[in-house]
Backbone as a ProteinNet text record, in pm:
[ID]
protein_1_A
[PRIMARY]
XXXXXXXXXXXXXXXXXXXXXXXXXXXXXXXXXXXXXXXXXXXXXXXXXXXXXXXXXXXXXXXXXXXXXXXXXXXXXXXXXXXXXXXXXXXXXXXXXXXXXXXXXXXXXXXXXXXXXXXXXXXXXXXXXXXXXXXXXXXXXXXXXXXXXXXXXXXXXXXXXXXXXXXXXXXXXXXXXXXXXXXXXXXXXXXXXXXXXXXXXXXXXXXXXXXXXXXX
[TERTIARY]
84.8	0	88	19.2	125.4	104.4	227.5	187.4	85.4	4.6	-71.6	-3.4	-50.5	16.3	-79.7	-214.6	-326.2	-435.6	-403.4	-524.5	-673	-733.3	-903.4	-932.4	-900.6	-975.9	-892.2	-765.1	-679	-762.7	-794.5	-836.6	-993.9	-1066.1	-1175	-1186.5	-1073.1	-1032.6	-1034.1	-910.2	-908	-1004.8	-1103.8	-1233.2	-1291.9	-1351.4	-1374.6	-1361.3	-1205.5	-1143.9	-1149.1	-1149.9	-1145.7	-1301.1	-1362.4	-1528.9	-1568.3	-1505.2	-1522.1	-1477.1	-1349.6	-1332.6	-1440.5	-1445	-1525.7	-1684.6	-1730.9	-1863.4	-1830.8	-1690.7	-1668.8	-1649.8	-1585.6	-1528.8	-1405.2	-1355.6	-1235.9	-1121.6	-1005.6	-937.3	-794.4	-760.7	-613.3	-540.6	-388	-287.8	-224.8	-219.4	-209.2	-279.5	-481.3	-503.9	-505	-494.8	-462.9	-338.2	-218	-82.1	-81.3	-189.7	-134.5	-172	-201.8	-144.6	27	51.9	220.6	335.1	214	295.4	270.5	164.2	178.3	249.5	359.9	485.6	518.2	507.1	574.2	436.9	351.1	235	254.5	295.9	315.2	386.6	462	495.8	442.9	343.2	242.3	135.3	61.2	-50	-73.4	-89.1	-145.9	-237.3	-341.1	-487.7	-512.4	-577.3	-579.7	-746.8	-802.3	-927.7	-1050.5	-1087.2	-1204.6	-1348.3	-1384.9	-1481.2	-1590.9	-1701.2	-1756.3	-1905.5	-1937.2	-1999.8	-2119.7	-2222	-2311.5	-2259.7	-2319.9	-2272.2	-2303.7	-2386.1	-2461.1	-2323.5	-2377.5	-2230.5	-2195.9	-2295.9	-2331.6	-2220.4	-2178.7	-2113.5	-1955.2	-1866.5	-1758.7	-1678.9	-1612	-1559.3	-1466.2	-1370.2	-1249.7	-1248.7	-1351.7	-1393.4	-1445.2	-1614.1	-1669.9	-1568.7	-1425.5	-1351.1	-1227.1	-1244.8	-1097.8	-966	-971.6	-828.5	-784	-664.6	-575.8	-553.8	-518.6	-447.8	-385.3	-427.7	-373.1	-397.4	-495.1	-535.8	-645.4	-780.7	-858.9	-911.1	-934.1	-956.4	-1145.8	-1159.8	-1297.7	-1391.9	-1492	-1585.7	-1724.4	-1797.4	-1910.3	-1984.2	-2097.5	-2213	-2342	-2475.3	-2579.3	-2649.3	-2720.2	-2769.3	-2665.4	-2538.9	-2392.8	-2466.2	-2488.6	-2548.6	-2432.6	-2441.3	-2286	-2336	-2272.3	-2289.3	-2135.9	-2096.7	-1950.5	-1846.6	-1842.5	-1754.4	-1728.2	-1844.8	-1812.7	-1759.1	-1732.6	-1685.4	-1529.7	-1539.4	-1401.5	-1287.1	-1370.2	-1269.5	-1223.2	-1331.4	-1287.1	-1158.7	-1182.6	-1105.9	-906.9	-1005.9	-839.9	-765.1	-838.7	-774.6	-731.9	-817.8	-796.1	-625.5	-671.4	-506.9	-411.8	-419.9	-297.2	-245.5	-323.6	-255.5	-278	-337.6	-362.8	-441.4	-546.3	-633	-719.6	-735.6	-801.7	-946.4	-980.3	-1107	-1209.9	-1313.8	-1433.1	-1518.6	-1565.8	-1667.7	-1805.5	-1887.2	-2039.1	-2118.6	-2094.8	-2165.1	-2268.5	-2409.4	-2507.1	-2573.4	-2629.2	-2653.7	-2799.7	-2856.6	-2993.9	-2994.6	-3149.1	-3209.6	-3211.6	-3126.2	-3083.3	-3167.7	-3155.9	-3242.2	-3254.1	-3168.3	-3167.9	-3270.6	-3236.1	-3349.8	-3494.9	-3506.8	-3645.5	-3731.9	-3651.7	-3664.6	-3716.8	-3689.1	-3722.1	-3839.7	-3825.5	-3940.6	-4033.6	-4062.7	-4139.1	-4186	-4103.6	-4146.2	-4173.4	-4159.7	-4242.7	-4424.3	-4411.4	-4543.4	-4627.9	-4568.5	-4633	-4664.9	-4567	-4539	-4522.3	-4462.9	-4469.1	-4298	-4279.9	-4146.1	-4054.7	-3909.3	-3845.2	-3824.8	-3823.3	-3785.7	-3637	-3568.8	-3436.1	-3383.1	-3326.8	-3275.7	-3186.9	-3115.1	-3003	-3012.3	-3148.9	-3165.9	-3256.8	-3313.8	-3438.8	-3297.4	-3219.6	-3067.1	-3065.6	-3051.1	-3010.5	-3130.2	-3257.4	-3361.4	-3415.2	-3371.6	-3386.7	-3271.2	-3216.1	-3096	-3111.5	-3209.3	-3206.6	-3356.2	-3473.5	-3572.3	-3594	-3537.1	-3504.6	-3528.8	-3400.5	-3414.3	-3493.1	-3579	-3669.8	-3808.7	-3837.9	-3997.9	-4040.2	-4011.8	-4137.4	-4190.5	-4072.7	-4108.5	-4261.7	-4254.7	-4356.1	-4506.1	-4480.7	-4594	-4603.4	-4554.7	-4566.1	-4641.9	-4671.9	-4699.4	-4659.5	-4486.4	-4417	-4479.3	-4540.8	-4551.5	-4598.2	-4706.7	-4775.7	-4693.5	-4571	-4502.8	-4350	-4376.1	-4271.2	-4137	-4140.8	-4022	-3959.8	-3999.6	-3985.4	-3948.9	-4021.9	-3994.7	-3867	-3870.2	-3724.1	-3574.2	-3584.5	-3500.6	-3460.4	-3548.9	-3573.5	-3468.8	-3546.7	-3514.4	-3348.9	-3324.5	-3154.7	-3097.8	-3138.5	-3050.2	-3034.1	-3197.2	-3211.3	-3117.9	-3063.5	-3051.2	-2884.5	-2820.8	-2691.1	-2664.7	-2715	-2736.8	-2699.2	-2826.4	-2818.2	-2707.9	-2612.9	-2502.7	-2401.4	-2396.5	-2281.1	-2260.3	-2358.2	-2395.6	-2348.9	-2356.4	-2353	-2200.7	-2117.5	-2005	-1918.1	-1963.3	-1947.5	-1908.4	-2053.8	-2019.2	-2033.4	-1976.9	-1971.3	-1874.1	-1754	-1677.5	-1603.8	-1543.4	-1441.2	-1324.5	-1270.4	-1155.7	-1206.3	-1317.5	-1331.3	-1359.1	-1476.6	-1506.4	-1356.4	-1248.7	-1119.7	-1096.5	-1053.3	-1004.5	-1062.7	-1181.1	-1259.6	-1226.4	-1231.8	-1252.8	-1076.8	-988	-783.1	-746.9	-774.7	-652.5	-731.5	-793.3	-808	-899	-1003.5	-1068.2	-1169.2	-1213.1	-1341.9	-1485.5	-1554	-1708.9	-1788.9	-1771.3	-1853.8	-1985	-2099.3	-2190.2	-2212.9	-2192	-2197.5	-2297.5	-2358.7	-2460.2	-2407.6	-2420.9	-2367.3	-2500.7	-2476.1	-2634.1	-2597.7	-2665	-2702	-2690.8	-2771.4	-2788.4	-2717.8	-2617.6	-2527.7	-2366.2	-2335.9	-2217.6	-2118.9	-2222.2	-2189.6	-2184.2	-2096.4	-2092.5	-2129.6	-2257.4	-2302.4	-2253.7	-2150.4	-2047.3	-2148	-2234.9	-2285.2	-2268.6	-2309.2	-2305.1	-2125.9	-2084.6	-1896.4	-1906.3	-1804.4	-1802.7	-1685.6	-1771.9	-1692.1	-1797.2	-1831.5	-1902.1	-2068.1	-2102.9	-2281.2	-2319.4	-2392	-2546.1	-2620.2	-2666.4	-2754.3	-2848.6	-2987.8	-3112.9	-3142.5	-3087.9	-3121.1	-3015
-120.4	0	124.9	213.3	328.4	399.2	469.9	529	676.3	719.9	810.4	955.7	1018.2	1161.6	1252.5	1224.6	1336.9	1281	1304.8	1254.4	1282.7	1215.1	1251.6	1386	1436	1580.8	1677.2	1665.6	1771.6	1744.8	1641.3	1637.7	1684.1	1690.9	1709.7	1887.6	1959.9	2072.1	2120.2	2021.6	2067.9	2136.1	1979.3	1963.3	2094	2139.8	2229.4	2377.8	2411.5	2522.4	2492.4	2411.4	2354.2	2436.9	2330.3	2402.3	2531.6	2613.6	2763.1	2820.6	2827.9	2867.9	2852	2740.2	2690.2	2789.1	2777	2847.3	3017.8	3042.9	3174.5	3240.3	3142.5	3150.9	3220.6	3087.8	3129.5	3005.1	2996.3	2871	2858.1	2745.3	2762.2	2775	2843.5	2818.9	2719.9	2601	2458.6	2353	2402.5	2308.6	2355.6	2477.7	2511.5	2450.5	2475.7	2371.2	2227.9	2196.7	2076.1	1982.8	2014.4	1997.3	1908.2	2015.1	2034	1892.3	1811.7	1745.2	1552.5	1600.1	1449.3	1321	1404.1	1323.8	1298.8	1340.5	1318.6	1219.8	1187.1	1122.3	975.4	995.3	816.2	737.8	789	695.2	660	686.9	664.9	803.7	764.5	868.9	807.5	938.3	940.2	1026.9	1017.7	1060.8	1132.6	1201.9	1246.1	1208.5	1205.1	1208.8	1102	1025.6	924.4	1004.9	1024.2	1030.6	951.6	870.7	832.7	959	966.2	1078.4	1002.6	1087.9	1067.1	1106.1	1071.1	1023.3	1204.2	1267.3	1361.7	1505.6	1523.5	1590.9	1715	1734.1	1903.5	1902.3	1814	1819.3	1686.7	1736.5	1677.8	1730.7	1575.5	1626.4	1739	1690.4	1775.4	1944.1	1981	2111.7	2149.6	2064.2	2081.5	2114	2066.7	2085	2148.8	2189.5	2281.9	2201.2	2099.1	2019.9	1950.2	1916.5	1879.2	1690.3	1708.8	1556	1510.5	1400.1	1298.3	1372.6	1434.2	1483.1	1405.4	1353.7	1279.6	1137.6	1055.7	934.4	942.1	904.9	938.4	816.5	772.5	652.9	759.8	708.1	802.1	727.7	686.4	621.7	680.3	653.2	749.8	688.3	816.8	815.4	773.8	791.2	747.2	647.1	531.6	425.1	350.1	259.3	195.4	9.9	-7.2	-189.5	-265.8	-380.8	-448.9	-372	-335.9	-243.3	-145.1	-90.6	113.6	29.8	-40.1	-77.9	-121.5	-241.3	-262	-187	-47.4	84.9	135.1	165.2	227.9	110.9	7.7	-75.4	-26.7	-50.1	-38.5	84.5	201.8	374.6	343	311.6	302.4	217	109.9	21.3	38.9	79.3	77.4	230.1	345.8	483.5	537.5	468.8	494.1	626.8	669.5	765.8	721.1	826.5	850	913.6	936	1003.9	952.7	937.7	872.3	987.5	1072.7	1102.6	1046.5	1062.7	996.1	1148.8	1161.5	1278.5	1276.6	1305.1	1323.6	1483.9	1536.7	1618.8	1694.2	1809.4	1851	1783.9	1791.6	1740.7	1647.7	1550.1	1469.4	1341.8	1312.9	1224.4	1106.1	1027.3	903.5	906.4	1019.2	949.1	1024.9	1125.6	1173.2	1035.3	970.5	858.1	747.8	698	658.2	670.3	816.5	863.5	866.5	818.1	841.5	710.2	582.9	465.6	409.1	446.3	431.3	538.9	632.2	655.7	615.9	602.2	524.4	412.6	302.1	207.9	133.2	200.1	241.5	185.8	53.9	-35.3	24.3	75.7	115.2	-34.7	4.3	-127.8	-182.9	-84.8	-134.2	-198.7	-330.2	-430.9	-333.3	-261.9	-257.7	-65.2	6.2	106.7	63	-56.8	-70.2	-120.3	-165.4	-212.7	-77.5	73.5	129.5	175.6	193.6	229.9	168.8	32.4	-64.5	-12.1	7.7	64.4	179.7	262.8	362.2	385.9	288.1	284.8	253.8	221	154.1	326.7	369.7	483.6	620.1	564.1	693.2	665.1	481	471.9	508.1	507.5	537.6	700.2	759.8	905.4	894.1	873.9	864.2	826.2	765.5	766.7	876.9	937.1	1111.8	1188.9	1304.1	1440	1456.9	1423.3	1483.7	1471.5	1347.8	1300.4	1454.5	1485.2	1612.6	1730.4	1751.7	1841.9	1823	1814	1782	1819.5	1942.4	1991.5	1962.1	1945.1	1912	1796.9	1666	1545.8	1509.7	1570.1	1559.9	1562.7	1694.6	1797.6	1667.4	1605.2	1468.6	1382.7	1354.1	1196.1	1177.6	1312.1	1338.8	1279.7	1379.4	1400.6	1209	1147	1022	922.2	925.2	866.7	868.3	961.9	972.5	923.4	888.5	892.5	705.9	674.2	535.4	449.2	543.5	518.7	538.3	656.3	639	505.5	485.4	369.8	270.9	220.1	113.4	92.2	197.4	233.3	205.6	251.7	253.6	118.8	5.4	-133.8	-207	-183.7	-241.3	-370.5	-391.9	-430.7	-478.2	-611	-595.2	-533.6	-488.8	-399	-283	-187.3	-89.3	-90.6	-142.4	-129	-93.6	-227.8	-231.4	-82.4	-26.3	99.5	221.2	190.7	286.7	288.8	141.4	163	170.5	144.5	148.2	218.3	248.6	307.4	471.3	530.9	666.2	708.5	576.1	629.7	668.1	814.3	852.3	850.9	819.7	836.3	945.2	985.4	1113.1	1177.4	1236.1	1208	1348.8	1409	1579.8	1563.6	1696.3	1707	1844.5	1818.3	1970.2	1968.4	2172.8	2211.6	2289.4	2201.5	2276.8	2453.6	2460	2606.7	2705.1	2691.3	2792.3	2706.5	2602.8	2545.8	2518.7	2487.8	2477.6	2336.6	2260.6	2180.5	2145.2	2103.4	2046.8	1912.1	1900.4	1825.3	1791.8	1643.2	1633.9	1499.5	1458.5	1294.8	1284.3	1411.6	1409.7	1353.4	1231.1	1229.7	1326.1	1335.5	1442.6	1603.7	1605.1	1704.6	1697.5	1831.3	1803.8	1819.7	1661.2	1596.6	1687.4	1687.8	1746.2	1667.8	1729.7	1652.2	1637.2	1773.5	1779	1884
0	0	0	-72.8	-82.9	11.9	88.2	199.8	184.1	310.8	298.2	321.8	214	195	198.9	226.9	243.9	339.8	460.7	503.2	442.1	463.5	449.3	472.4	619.6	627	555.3	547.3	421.2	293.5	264.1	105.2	125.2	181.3	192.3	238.3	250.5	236.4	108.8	97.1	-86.2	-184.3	-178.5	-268.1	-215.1	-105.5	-44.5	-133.2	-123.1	-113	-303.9	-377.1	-542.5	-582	-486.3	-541.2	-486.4	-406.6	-392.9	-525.3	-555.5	-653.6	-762	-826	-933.4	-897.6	-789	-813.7	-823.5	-789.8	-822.1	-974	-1011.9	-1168.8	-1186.4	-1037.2	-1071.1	-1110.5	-1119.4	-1128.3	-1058.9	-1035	-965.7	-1088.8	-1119.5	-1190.2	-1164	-999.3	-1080.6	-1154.7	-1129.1	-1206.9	-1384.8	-1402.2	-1520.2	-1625.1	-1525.1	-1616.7	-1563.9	-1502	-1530	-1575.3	-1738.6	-1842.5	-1835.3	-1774.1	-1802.8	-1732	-1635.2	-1573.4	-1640.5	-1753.1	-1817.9	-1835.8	-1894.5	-1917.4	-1781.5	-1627.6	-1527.4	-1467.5	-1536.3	-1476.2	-1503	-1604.6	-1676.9	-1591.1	-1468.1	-1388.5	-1306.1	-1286.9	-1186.5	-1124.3	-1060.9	-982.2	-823.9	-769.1	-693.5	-634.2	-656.8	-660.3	-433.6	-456.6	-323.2	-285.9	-382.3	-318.2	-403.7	-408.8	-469.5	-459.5	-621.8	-600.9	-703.4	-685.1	-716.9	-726.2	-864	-900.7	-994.6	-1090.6	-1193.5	-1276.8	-1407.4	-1575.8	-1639.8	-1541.3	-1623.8	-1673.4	-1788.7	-1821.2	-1810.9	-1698.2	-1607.3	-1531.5	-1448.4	-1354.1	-1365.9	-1445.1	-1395.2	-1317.1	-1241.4	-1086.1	-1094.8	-1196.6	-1229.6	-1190.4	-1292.1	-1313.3	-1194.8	-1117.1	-1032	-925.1	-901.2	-762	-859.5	-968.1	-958.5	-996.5	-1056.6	-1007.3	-1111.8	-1170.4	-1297.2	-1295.7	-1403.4	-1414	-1259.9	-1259	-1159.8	-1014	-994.2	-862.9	-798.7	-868.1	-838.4	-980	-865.8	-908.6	-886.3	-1017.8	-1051.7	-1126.7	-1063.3	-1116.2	-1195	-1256.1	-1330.8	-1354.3	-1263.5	-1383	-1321.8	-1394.3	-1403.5	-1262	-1193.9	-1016.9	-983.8	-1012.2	-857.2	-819.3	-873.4	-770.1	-774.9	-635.3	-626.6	-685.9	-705.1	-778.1	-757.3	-777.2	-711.6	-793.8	-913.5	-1028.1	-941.3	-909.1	-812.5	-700.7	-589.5	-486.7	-507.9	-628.1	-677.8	-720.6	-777.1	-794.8	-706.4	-631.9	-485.8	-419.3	-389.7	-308.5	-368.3	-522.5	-554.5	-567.1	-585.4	-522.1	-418.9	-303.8	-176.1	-121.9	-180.6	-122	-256.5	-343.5	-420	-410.7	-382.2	-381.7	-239.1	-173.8	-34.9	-15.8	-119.8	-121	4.6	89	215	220.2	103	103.7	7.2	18.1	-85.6	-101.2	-209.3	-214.5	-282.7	-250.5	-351.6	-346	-463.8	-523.3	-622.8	-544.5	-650.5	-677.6	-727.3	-778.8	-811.5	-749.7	-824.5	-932.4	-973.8	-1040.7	-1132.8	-1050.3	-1141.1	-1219.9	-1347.9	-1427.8	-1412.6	-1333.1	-1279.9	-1151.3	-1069	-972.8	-1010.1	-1059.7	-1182.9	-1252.5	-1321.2	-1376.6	-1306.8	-1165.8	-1086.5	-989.3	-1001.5	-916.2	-1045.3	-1184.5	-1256	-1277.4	-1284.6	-1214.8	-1153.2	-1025.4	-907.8	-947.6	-1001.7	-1010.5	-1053.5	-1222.6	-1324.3	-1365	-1299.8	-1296.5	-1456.3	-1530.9	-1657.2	-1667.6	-1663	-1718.8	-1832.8	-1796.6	-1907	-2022.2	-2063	-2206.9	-2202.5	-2175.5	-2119.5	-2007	-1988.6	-1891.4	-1780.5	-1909.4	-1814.1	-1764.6	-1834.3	-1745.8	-1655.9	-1619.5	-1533.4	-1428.7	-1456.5	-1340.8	-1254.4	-1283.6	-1252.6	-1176.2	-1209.6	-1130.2	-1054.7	-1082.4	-904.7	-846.2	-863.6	-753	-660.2	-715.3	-664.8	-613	-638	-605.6	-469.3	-370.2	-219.8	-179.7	-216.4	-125.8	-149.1	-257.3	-275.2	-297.3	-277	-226.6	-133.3	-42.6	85.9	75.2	16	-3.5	-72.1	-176.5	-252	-144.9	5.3	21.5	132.4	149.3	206.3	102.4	224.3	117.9	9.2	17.9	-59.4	-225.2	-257.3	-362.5	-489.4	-334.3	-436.4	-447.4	-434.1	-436.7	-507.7	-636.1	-727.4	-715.1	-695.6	-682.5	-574.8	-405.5	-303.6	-323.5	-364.4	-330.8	-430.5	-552.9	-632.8	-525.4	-470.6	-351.8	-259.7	-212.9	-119.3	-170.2	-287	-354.1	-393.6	-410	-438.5	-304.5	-201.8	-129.9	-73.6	-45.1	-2	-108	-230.6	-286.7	-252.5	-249.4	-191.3	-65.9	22.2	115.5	137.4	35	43.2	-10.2	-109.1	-180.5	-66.5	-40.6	58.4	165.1	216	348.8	247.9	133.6	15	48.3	4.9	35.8	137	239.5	399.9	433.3	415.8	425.5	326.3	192.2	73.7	91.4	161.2	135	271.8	290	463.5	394.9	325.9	260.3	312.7	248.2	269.1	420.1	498	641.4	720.5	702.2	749	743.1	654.6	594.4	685.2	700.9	790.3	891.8	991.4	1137.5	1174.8	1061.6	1119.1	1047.7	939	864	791.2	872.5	812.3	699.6	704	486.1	580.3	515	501.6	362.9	399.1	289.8	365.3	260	244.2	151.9	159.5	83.7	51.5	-87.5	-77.1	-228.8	-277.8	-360.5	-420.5	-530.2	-653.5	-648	-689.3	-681.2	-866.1	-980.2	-1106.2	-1098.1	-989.1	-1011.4	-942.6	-843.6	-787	-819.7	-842.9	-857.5	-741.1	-639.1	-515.3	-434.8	-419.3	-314.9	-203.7	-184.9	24.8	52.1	102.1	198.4	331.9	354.8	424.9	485.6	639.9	665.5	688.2	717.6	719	872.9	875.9	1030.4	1119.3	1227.4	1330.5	1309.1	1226.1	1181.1	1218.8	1246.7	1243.3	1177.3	1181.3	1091.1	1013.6	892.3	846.5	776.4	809.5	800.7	609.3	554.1	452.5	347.7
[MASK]
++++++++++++++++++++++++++++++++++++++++++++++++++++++++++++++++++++++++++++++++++++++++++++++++++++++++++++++++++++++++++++++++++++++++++++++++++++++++++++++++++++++++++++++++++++++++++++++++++++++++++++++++++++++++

């Protein structure tokens, strides 16, 4: 294992201090050249921070946190839902670069769990195997909503269904794996569950441990 050179809460700074910028419009001059360090990449990486994110092409991490080649190690598939592939990536950031930090980042309004919440209403079967894969995945943590108020309040229960849906990914995460658990309770990995907002370009970093809870 490669030794650790960023703890969790430094990198979770980073991302932090990455996505201030970015909703400012502004940029670092290192993630700008680096470009420049390619040729010095081919010998390897080491990634500071994991994040497991959505497919949607509003929000890549890179940009979203500010940051260049070989800074973050990045998974992408649609609703961030986690499956043995998203766990197996993680495992292997984790013990081969000794990245200390996980993020699971989902996002306003996003079309995966829209989609979901439109199958659960309709009950109206996508035709596709392997998009109906992805909306059982994410249907756990955003049925019961549906039998609240919320249902009648679209925009609200969307707001919900995000945040619940990350939520359930992260925990996926959390105890996905005795690699990852290990990692958690000895050796320093944090999961973390934060939400890009479409419309201000802003990062909510939530469910951080040591930190207070937020409901929503």
């Amino acid at each position: 294992m490669t030794d650790v050179a960023v703890s969790a809460s430094e990198a979770l700074q980073r991302l932090r201090e990455g996505n201030e910028r970015f909703a400012n419009n502004v940029r670092s001059l290192d993630s700008l050249l680096s470009h420049t360090q390619r040729a010095a990449l081919t010998a390897g990486q080491n990634p500071f921070a994991i994040i497991l994110g959505c497919s949607d092409s509003r929000v890549p991490a890179e940009v979203v946190f500010d940051q260049g080649l070989g800074a973050l190690f990045v998974i992408r598939v649609a609703g961030n839902v986690v499956a043995p592939s998203q766990i197996g990536s993680i495992e292997f950031a984790a013990t081969q670069y000794g990245t200390r930090l996980v993020i699971v980042m989902g996002h306003t309004q996003c079309g995966a769990v829209n989609a979901t919440l439109a199958d659960l209403r309709n009950k109206e079967h996508n035709p596709s195997s392997n998009q109906r894969y992805i909306v059982e995945r994410i249907a756990p943590a955003v049925a019961t909503l549906m039998e609240t108020p919320l249902k009648d309040n679209p925009e609200e229960l969307i707001r919900h269904a995000v945040r619940a849906n990350i939520r359930m990914a992260t925990s996926h995460v959390r105890h996905g794996s005795e690699i990852l658990e290990k990692l958690i309770a000895q050796d320093g990995l944090m999961v973390v569950g934060a939400e890009y907002s479409l419309e201000t370009g802003q990062v909510d970093f939530f469910d951080v441990p040591n930190e207070p809870f937020t409901t929503i």
